[in-house]
C-alpha positions as CSV (number, residue, x, y, z in Angstrom):
1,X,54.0,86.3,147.6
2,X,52.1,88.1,150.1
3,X,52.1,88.4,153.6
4,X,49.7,89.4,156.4
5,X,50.3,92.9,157.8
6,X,47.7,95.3,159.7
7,X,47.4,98.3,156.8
8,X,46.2,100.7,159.3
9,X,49.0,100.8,161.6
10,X,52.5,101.8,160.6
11,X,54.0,104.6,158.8
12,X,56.2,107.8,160.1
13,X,54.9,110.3,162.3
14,X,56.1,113.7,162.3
15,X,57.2,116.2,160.3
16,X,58.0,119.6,159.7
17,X,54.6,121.2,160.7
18,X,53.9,118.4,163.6
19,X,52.3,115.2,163.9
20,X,50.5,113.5,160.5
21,X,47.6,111.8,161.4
22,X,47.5,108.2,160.4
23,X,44.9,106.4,158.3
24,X,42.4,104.1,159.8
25,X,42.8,99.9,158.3
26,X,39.3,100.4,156.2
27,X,40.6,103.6,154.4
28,X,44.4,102.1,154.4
29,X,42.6,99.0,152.3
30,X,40.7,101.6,150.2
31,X,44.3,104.0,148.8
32,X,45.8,100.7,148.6
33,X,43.0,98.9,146.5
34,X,42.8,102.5,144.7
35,X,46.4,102.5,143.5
36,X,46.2,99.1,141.5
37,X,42.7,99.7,140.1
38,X,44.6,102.9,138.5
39,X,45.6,101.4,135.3
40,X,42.0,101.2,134.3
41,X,41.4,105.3,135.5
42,X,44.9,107.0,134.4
43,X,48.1,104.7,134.0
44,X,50.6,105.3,136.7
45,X,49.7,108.9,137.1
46,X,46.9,107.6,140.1
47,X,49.4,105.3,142.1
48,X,51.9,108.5,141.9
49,X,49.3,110.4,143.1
50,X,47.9,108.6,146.1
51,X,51.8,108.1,146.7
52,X,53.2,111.1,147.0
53,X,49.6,112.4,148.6
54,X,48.9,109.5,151.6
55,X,52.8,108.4,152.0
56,X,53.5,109.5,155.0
57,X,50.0,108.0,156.5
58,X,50.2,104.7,155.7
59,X,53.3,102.7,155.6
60,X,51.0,99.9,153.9
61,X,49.6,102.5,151.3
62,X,52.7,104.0,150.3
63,X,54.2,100.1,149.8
64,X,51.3,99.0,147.7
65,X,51.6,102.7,145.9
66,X,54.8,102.3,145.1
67,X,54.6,98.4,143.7
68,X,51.6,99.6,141.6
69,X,53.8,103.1,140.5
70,X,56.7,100.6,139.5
71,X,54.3,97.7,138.1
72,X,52.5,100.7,135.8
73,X,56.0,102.2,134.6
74,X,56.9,98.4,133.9
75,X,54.0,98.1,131.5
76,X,54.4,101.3,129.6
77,X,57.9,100.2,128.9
78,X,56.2,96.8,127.9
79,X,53.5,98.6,125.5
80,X,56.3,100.3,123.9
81,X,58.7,98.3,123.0
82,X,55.5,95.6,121.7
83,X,54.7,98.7,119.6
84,X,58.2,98.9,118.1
85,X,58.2,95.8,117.7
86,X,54.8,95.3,115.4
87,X,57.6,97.0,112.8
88,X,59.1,93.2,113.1
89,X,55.4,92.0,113.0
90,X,56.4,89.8,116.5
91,X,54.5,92.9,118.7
92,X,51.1,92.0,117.0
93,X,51.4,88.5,119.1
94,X,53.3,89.7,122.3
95,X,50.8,93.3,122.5
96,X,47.9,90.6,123.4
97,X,49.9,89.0,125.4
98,X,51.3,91.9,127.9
99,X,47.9,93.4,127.6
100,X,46.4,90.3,129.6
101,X,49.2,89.6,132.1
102,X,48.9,93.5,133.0
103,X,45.6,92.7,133.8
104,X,45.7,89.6,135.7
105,X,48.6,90.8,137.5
106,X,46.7,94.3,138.1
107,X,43.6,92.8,139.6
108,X,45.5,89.9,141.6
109,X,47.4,93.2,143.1
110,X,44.0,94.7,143.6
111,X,42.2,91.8,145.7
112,X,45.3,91.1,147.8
113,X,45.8,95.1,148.6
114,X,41.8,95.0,149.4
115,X,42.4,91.9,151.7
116,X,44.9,93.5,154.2
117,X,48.1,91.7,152.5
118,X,51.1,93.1,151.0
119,X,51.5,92.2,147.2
120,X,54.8,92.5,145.2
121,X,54.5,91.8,141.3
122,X,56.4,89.2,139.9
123,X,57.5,91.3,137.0
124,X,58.2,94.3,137.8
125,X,61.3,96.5,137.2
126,X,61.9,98.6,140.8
127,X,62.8,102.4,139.6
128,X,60.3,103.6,142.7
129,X,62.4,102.5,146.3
């Protein structure tokens, strides 16, 4: 599920105004941990955020951006549809349910990204690439 990679390093350099300066492993590990813990602070408005903001620094940021962008879209489409479905009385018992594995997913994502490793959920629908 996850696999060892050095967040610091990596990423494109250049651009249209010159060179992008790269972020260092400790503050690659911070963004990265940052974007998961964002479904407690604001949804998947902070993973697009730090995505669009520290993509082109960290190739390791904008991966674990981008899997927490897509995991976050994945559970608002979750919540939803659960919320429809309270009109069949079935969302009262699967709200609970999504509810917890958004968090245990969210917080597994979190200590892996605060580790140094890649994480990829293992529901997720992939709209970010």
């Amino acid at each position: 599920m996850s696999t060892q990679e050095n967040p610091g390093q990596s990423g494109p350099q250049g651009g249209p105004t010159g060179s992008v300066e790269q972020l260092s492993e400790s503050d690659a590990k911070l963004w990265a941990t940052l974007s998961h813990l964002g479904f407690i602070i604001g949804g998947f408005i902070t993973p697009l955020v730090i995505w669009l903001i520290q993509k082109d620094k960290s190739e390791y940021v904008a991966h674990h951006a981008k899997e927490a962008l897509n995991f976050q879209i994945t559970m608002a489409i979750a919540f939803v549809s659960c919320f429809i479905l309270t009109f069949l009385v079935i969302g009262i018992f699967l709200l609970p349910l999504v509810a917890i594995a958004g968090l245990v997913f969210g917080i597994l994502a979190l200590i892996e990204a605060n580790k140094g490793n890649r994480y990829k959920y293992p529901v997720s629908i992939r709209l970010v690439k």
